[in-house]
N, C-alpha and C positions, 0 to 999 in steps of 0.2 A: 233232601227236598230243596227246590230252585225255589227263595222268597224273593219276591221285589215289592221294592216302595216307590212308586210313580210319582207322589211328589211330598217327602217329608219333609221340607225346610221350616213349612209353618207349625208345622206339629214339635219339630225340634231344630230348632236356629242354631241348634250349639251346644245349650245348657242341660241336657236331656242324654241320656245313653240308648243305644239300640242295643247292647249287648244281651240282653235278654231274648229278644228274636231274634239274634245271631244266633244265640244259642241252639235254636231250632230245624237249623237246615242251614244253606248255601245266603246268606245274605247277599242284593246290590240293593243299595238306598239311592235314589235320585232326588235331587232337592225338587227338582220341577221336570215336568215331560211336556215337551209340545205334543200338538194335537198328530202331528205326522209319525211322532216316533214312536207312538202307544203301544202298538201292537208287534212292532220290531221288541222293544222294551221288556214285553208280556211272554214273548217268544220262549219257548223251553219252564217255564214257571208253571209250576204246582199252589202254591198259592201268591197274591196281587194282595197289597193296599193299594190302597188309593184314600184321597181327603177329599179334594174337587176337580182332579183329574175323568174325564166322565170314560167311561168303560161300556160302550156301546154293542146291540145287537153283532156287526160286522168285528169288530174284537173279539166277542168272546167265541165266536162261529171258528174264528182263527188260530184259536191256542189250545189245541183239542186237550193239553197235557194241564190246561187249567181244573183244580179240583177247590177250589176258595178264594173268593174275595174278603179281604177284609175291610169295611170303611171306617177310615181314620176320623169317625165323625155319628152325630148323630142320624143327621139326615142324611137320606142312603139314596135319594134320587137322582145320583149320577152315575149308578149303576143300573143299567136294562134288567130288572131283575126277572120279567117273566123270559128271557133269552136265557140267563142262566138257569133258572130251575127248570127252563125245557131242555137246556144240557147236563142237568144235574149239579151244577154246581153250589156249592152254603155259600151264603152272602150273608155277613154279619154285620152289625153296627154295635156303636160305643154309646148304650143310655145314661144320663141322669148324670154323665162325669164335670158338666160345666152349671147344676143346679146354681152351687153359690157364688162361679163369679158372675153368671149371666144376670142373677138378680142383684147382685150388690152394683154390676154396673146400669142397671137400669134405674137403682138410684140415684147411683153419678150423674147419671143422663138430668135425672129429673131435677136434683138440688144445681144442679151447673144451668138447665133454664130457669131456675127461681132465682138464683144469687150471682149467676155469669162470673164467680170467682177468677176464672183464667184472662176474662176481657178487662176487670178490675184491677187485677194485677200489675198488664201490661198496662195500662193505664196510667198506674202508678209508676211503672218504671219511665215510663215514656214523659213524667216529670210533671203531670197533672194537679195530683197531690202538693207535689211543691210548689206551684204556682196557684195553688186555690186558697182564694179567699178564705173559705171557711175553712174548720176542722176537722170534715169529711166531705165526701160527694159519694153519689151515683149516678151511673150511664144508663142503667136498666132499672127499670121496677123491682123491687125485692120482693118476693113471694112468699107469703108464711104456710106452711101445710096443713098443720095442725084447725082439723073441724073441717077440712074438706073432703071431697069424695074422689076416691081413684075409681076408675072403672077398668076392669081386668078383661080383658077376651083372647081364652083360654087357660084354662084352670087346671093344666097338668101341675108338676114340681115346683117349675120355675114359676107359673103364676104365681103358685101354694106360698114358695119361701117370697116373693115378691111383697105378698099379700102381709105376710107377721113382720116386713119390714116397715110396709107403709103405717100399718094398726101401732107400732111401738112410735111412729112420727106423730100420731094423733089423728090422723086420718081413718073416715068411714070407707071400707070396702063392697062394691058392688062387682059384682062375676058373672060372667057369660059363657059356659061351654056347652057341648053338644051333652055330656055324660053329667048329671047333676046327683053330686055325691051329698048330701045332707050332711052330712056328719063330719064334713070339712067347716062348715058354718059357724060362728062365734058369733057373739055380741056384735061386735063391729064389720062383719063379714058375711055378705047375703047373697047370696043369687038372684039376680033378676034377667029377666029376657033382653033383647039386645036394645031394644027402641025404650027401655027404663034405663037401662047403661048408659045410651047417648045420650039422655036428654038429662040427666043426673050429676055426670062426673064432671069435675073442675081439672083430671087428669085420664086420661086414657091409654094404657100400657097394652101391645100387641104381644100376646107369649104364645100363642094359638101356633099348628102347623100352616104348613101350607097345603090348599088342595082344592077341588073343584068349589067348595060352598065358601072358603074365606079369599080366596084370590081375588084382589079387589076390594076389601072391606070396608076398606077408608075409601072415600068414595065422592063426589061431589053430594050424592044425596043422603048417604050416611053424616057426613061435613052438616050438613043444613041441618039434620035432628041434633047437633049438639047445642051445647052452652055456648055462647061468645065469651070468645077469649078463654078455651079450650086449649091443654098441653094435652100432646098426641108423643109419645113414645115406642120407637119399635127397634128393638135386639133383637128378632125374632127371624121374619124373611122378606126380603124387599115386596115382591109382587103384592104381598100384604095392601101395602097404600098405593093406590094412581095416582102417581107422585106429580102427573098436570095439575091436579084436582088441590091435593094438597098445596101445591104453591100458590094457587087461585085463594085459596083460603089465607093463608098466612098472607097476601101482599095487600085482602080486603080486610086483615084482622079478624077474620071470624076464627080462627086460630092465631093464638099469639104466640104461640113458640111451639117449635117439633125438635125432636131429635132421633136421628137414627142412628145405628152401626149397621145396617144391611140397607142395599139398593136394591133396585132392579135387574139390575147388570154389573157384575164386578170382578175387575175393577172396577169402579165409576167412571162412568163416558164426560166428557168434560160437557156436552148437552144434556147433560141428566139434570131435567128443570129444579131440582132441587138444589142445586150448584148455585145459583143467583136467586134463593127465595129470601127473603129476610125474615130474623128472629128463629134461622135454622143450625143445627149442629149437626155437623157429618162427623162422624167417625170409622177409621177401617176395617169396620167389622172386626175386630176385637176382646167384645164384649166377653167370651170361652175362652181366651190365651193368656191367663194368668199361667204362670209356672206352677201353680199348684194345680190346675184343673189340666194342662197338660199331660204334667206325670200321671193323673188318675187315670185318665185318657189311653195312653201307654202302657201302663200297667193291668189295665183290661182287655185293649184290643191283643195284649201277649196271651192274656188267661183265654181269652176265644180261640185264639190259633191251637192253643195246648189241648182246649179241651173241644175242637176238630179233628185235632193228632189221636187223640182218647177213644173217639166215638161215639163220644155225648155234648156235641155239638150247642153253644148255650149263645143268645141275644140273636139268635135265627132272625131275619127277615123274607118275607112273602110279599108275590103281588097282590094278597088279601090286606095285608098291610101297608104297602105302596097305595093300594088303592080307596083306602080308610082312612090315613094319617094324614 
């Protein structure tokens, strides 16, 4: 069997082996594919990864010898999946492999806007410290968490481990999903509807998918029902926040500090109004690419291939689920 990888540089820069899906058939690993060369690339292949290589209607029409995609990722929407399943093709995804670093970096996010550690730092180096009067300074307001409220929207995994990170800070938890599980709920941890979430949280973290009812969330009129001087947090998926709306915020202080690792467009366009908003952190979408949630990463999307090869095909994706997630 003819495997290819469309673009595994991110998934493995170096530090990571393929030899396990080598093991499986004919391996070529491509660190990146332009858009032109896709379907040249796909040509004679039995099964495809791809990460965010996107695999369109016109691709998979053209590689009649395709029998699996697999994505190097959780979110699968850059694959046409109702094209494949009307050619027959399994299209899989890799769930729940970046649960703990996506939320421990979303606390990064959040303790780096309360203490700007990295701005302090350079601060320091840049010789601040030594030339100040007193015994200490700060450039930014220091934030204490403990007694305030996060507001979560979306309460899959990564809310969930999100959620016992914020509660072990001292913080009240408030949740917003479509599926209201009771019995995730603690002392410190409630579900409330979304206009209690807004108007509650002193932090707000996006763990939610992307799809026709959250695109947009963050919003200029979502923005107005919150707190002043509101942290907005999202590792999640750019189209999440109308990233105009969000800098309008943050430049009147109705938000005092955002952080993301996902845009709108990415890589980031150097007009993406979030690029010149103040009290902002960008980071390159990141938040998944520890070496440990990598290899987890890897280590499943080979068990899906295998257990394709078997004929009990496992982490299946639909466009009943494209069109629900």
């Amino acid at each position: 069997m003819k495997i290819v990888i469309l673009d595994g540089y991110t998934e493995n820069p170096g530090d990571l082996s393929w030899e396990d899906l080598a093991a499986l058939g004919e391996l070529e690993v491509y660190d990146r594919t332009p858009a032109g060369e896709i379907e040249e690339r796909m040509s004679g292949a039995e099964a495809v990864f791809t990460n965010k290589t996107p695999i369109s209607r016109h691709a998979i029409e053209n590689c009649p010898s395709l029998k699996y995609i697999g994505v190097l990722a959780t979110g699968f929407d850059v694959v046409d999946i109702r094209a494949a399943a009307e050619a027959g093709i399994t299209v899989t995804n890799v769930p729940s492999y970046g649960t703990d670093a996506v939320a421990q970096y979303t606390i990064a996010l959040l303790l780096e806007l309360c203490h700007h550690v990295g701005a302090h730092s350079d601060s320091v180096k840049a010789g601040e410290w030594t030339k100040s009067a007193d015994w200490c300074f700060w450039n930014y307001p220091l934030t204490e968490l403990s007694g305030k409220t996060m507001g979560i929207i979306g309460f899959g995994r990564i809310g969930q481990k999100t959620a016992r990170i914020a509660e072990a800070l001292g913080m009240e938890i408030k949740v917003f999903d479509a599926v209201c599980r009771k019995e995730l709920e603690t002392e410190h941890c409630r579900y409330a509807d979304l206009e209690e979430l807004l108007a509650v949280s002193d932090v707000i973290c996006l763990h939610c998918p992307l799809n026709s009812g959250t695109k947009g969330i963050i919003n200029c009129d979502t923005i107005a029902k919150m707190k002043d001087g509101v942290l907005i947090i999202n590792d999640s998926r750019g189209p999440l926040i109308v990233e105009k709306d969000l800098k309008e915020a943050l430049e009147s202080g109705k938000v005092a500090g955002a952080a993301v690792d996902v845009v709108s467009e990415e890589p980031v366009r150097e007009d993406n109004p979030l690029m010149t908003a103040p009290n902002m952190i960008i980071t390159p979408h990141i938040a998944w690419a520890s070496r440990e949630s990598r290899k987890r990463l890897m280590d499943i999307a080979v068990h899906n291939l295998k257990s394709f090869l078997q004929g009990r095909p496992e982490n299946v994706v639909s466009v009943l689920r494209q069109e629900t997630v």
